[in-house]
N, C-alpha and C positions, 0 to 999 in steps of 0.2 A: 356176586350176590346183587340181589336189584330190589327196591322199595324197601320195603317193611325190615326187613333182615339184614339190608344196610345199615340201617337205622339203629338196628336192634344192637346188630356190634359193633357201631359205633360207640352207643351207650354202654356197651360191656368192657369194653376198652379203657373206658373213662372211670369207671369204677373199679377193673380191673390195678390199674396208674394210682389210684389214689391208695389202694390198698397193698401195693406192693411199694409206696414211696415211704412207708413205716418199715424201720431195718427190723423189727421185732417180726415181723413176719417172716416166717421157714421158706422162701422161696421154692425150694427146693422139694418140702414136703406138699408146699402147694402143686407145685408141677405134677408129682407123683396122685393125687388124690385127683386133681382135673382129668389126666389122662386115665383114670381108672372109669372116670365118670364117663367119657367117651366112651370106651370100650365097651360099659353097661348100654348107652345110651345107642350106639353102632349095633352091638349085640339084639338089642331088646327094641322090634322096628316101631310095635304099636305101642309101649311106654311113650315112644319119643312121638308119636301122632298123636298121644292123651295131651302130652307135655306142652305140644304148640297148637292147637286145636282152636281158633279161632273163634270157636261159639263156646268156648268154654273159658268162665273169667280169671283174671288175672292171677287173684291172689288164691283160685284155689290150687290153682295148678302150682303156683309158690309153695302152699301147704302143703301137698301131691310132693313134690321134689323134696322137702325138708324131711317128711317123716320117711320117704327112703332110703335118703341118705344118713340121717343120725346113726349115730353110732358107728359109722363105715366112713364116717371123712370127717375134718374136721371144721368148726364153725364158720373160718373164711371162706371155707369151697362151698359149704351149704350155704351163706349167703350170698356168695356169686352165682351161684347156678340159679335160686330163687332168683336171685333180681333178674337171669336171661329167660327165665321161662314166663315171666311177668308178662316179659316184650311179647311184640308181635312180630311173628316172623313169612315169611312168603313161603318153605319149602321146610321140612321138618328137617332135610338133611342139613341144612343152614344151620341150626343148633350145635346141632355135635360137630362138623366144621368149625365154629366160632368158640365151642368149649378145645377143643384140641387144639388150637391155635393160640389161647390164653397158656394151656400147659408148657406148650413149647417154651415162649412169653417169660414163663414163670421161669425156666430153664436159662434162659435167657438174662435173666434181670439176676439171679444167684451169678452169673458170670460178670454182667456187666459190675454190680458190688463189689468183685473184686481187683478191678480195671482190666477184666482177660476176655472184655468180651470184640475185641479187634481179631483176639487167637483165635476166640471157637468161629468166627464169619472167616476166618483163613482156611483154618482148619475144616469147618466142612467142604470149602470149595476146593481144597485140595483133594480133598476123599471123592468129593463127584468127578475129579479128572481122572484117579485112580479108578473108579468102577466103570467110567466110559470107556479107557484102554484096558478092562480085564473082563472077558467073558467071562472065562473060567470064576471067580470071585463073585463079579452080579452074579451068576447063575447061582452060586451056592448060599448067598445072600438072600435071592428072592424064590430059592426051592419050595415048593407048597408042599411037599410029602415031610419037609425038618421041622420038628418040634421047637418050640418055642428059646426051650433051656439051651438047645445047642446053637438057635441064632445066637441066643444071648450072650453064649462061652465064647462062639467063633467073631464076633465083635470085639467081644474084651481082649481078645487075643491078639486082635486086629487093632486095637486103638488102646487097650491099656495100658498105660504110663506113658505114652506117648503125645496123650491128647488132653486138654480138659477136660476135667470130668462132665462137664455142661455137655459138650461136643459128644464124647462117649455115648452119657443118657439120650440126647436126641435122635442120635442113629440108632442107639438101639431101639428105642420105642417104632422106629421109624419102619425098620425091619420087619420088626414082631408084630406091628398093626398099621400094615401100608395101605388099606383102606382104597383097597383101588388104586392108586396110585402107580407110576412107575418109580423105582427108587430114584432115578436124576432127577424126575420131578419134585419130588418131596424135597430133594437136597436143595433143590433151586428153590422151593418157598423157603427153607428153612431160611435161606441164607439171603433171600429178599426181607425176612420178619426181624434176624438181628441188623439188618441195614435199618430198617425201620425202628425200631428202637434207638438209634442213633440220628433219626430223621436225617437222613442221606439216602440218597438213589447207590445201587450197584451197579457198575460196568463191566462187562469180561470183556479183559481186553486181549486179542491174538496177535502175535505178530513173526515174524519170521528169528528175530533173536532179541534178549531180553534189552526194554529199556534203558534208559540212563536215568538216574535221578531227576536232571535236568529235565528229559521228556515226557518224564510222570508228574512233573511238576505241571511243564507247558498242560500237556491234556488232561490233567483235573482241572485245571484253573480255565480250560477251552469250555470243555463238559458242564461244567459250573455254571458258565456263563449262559451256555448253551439251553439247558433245561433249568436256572433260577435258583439252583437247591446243589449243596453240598454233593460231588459223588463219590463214592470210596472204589477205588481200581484193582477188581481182579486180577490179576497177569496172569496170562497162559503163552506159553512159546510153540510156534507152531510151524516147523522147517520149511512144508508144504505151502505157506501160504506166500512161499517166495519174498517178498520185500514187501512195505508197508505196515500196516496195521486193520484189524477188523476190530470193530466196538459193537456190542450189543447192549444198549438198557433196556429192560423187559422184554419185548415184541420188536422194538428196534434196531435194525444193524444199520451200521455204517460202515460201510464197506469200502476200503483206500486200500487194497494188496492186490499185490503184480498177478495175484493166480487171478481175481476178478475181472482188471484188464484183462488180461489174455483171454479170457473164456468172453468176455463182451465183444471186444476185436473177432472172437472165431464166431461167435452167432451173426457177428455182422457182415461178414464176408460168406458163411455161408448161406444168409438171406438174400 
């Protein structure tokens, strides 16, 4: 997001933080009621063009959102949606972007309340290695011909009792309104937004066989130094990648494994 819509959810964010640092709040219901509100708002293109419309003022569009939602959600979600349609935004899809990122959020914050929110940041990044090595799985995950009900059985089936129920509801939503999206993608914001909750960076880390406590120690505390801020360590093991290790945070790889030497020694020898 750029300008206005920065801006906008940054300030959603902050009000989102304040209203979710009261334990009486249903986190959980909130999650549910936000993401309902995307779906209307994804669903419904010119609602959400009335809704951020820049020659039209603030508070009516505030008013505009309130009496749609009454009755359909409950008074924290109607005054968070009012306060983001307030804002001014650069792109109308920025809205419902920045609402469906609070529900995740909301999903989130019911996990971290319980201290489980280290599992469900584990737990989705294990499910994204699991659907990267399972054709068969992603494809019947992201089938466009299956009904909504049967994503949602063939999920439960797939993670219930085995997962957080946080982790659960996120993939499922995730599935059932991927928004464009490809599912590794969504797995990897999801599991960039509970890093961010914990204000830490994410690393996946690869290597040819699993660390030793001792080297997880060293490379957080390298990482750390490295980019200024806390990072929490994916592990992934990866036969192929012969000896050393790969680190990616966000867009970044750092590349130290024997398959990268060798493949730079052959481009250079064959240059």
């Amino acid at each position: 997001m750029n300008g206005a819509s920065r801006e906008a959810l940054a300030a959603a964010r902050e009000r989102f933080d304040a209203l979710t640092d009261n334990t009486s709040v249903d986190a959980t219901k909130l999650a549910d009621e936000l993401a309902a509100v995307t779906a209307l708002l994804d669903r419904e293109v010119s609602l959400r063009r009335v809704l951020t419309d820049p020659a039209q003022p603030g508070e009516a569009k505030a008013e505009l959102a309130a009496r749609l939602l009454s009755g359909q959600v409950g008074g924290e979600t109607i005054d968070l949606v009012s306060g983001m349609v307030r804002s001014r935004w650069s792109r109308s899809r920025d809205l419902v972007d920045s609402i469906e990122e609070l529900a995740s959020a909301a999903d989130l914050v019911a996990a971290q309340r319980t201290g489980a929110l280290d599992d469900v940041e584990d737990e989705l990044f294990r499910f994204g290695r699991i659907i990267s090595s399972s054709t068969e799985l992603r494809s019947a995950l992201t089938d466009r011909v299956a009904t909504t009900a049967a994503k949602v059985t063939l999920v439960r089936e797939l993670l219930g009792g085995r997962v957080n129920p946080a982790t659960e509801r996120l993939v499922a939503r995730l599935v059932t309104q991927p928004r464009g999206r490809s599912l590794e993608a969504g797995l990897d914001a999801l599991s960039r937004l509970a890093a961010a909750r914990r204000d830490r960076l994410v690393a996946v880390v690869t290597s040819a066989v699993p660390l030793s406590d001792q080297h997880k120690q060293r490379l957080g505390a390298a990482l750390a130094k490295l980019y200024g801020h806390k990072v929490h360590l994916n592990l992934d093991v990866d036969p192929e990648v012969l000896g050393g290790i790969e680190v990616r945070v966000g867009d970044e790889i750092i590349d130290g494994t024997v398959a990268d030497r060798l493949g730079e020694a052959a481009r250079r020898m064959a240059g």
